[in-house]
C-alpha positions as a Python dict, from the first residue, in 0.01 Angstrom:
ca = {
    (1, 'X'): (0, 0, 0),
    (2, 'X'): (269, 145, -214),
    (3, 'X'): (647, -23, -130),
    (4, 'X'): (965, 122, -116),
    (5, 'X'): (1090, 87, -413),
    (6, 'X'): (812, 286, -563),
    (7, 'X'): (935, 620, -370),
    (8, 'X'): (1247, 495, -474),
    (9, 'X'): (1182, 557, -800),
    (10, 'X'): (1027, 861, -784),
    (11, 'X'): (1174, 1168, -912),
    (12, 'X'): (1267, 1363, -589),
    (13, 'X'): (1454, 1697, -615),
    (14, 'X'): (1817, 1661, -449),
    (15, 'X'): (2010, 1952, -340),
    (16, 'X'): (2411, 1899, -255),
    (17, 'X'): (2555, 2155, 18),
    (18, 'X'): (2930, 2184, 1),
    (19, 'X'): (3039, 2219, 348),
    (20, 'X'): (3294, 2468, 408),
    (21, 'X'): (3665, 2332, 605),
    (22, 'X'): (3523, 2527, 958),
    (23, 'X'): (3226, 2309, 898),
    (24, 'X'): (3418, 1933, 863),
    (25, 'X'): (3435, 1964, 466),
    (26, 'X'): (3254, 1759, 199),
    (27, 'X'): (2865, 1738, 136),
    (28, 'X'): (2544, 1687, 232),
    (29, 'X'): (2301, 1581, 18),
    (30, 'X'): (1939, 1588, 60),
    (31, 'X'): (1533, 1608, -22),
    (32, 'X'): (1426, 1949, 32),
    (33, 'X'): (1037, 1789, -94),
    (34, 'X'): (1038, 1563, 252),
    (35, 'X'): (1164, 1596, 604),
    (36, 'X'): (1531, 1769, 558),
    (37, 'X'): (1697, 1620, 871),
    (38, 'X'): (1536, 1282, 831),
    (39, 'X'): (1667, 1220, 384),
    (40, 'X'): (2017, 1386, 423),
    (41, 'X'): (2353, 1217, 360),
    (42, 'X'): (2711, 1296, 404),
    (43, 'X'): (3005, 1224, 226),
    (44, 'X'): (3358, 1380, 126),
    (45, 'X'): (3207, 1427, -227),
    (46, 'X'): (2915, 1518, -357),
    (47, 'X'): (2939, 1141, -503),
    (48, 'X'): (2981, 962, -173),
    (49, 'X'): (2681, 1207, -36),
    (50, 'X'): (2446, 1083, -346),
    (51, 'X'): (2499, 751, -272),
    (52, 'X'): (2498, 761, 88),
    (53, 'X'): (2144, 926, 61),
    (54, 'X'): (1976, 660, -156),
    (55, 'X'): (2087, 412, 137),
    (56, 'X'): (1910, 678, 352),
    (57, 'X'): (1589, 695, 180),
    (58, 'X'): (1588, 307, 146),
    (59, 'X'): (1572, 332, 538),
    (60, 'X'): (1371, 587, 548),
    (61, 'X'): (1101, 483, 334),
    (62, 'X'): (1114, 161, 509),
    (63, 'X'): (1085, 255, 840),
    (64, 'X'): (770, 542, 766),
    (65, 'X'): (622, 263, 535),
    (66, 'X'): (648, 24, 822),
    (67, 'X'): (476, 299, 1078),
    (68, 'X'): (203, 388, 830),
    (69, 'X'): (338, 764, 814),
    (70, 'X'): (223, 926, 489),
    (71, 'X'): (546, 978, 242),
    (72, 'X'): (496, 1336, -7),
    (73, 'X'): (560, 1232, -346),
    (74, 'X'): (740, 1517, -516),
    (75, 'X'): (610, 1823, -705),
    (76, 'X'): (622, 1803, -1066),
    (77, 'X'): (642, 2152, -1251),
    (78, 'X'): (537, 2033, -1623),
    (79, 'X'): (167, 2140, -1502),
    (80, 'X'): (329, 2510, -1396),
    (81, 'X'): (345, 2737, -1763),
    (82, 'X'): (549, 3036, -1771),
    (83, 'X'): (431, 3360, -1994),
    (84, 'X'): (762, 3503, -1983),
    (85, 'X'): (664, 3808, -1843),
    (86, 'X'): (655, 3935, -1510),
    (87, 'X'): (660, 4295, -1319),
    (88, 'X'): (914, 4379, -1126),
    (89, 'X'): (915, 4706, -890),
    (90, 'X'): (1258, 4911, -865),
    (91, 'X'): (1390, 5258, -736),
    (92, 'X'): (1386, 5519, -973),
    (93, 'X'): (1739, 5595, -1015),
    (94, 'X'): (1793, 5219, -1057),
    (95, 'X'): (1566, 5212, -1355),
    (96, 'X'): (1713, 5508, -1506),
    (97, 'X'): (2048, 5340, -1434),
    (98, 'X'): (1954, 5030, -1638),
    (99, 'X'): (1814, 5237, -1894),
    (100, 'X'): (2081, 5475, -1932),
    (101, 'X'): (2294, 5117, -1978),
    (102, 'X'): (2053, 4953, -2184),
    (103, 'X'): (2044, 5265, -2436),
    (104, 'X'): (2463, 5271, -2431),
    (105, 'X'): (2432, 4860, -2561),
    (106, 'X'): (2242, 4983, -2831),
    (107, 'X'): (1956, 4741, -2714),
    (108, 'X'): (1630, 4799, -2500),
    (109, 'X'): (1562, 4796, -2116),
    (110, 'X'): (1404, 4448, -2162),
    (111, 'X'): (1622, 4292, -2353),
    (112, 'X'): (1940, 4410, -2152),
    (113, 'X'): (1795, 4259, -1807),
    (114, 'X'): (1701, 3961, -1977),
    (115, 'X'): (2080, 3954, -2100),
    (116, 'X'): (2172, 4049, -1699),
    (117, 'X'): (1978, 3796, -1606),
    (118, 'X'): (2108, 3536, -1847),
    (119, 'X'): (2407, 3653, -1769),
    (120, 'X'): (2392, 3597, -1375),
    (121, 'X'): (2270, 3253, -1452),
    (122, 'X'): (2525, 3145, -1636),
    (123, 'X'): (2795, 3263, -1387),
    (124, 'X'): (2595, 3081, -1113),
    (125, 'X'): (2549, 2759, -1310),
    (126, 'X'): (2977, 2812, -1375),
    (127, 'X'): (3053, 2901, -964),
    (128, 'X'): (2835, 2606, -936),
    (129, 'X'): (3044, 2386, -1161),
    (130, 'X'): (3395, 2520, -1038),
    (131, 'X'): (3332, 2443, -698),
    (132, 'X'): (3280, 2082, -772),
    (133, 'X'): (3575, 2093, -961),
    (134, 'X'): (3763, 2273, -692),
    (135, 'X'): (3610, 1962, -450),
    (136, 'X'): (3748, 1693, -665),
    (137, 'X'): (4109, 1844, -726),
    (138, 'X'): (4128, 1848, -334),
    (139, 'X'): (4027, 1504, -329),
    (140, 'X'): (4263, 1402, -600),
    (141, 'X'): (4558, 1626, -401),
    (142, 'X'): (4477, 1477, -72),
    (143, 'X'): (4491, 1087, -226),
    (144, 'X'): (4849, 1176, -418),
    (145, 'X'): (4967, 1349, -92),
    (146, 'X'): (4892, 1027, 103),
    (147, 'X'): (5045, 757, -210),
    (148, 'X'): (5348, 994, -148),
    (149, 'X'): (5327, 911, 197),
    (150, 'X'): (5277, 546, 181),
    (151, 'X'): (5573, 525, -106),
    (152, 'X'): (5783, 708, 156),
    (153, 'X'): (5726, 473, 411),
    (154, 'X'): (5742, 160, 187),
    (155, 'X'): (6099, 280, 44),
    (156, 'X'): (6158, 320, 462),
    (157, 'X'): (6058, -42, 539),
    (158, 'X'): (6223, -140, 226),
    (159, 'X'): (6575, -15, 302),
    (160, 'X'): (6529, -106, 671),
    (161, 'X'): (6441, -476, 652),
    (162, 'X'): (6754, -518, 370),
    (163, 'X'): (6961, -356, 680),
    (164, 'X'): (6902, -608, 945),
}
């Protein structure tokens, strides 16, 4: 019988969902390869969530280990191969659209989506990036706001205990 700390070690996908402020803020982390509600984790960053779900799958593991429930080990893609290629179907006037572009860039239609595609990637891995960014600058405004706070109310005490 495998233990826990071989699914531990395993190399499970983890996705991080920034929640919005209507939602409670900060971030759930979890396995999309297992049982989503059962190997999720919150926390107020993406951080906290990370290491709130290996405590969670710790658990987890434990307790399905313990009932004899059969764990997934995760999918590994190094056996999937890629040709590079593939069809895709489009209106017309879309396809003469992109061509009509592709021909302006002085390159073909092929290698103008694959430079829109690129392109969209990029900006997605970027969003992706700037909203973590945009996560931790909160985090780092909220924690000044409150030092401010507690300096306030230690200059406070301070003058009011030299009063009495």
């Amino acid at each position: 019988m495998k233990k826990v700390d071989y699914y531990l070690r395993l190399p499970y996908r983890i996705e991080i969902v920034r929640l919005t402020e209507d939602e409670g803020g900060g971030c759930i982390a979890f396995l999309p390869e297992l049982a989503r509600k059962s190997f999720r984790a919150y926390g107020d960053t993406a951080d906290e969530a990370l290491e709130n779900l290996e405590l969670v799958k710790r658990h987890t593991f434990s307790k399905y280990i313990a009932k004899g429930i059969p764990i997934a080990e995760p999918v590994v893609d190094v056996e999937r191969e890629f040709s590079g290629r593939f069809v895709v179907r489009m209106p017309k006037d879309l396809h003469r659209s992109l061509a009509d572009l592709a021909q302006a860039n002085s390159s073909s239609l092929n290698q103008y989506i694959t430079y829109l595609l690129t392109r969209r990637s990029v900006l997605a891995t970027v969003e992706s990036e700037l909203v973590g960014l945009k996560g931790a600058m909160w985090q780092m405004k909220s924690n000044f706001e409150t030092m401010k706070r507690v300096r306030a109310n230690d200059e406070y005490l301070g003058r009011y205990s030299r009063a009495s």
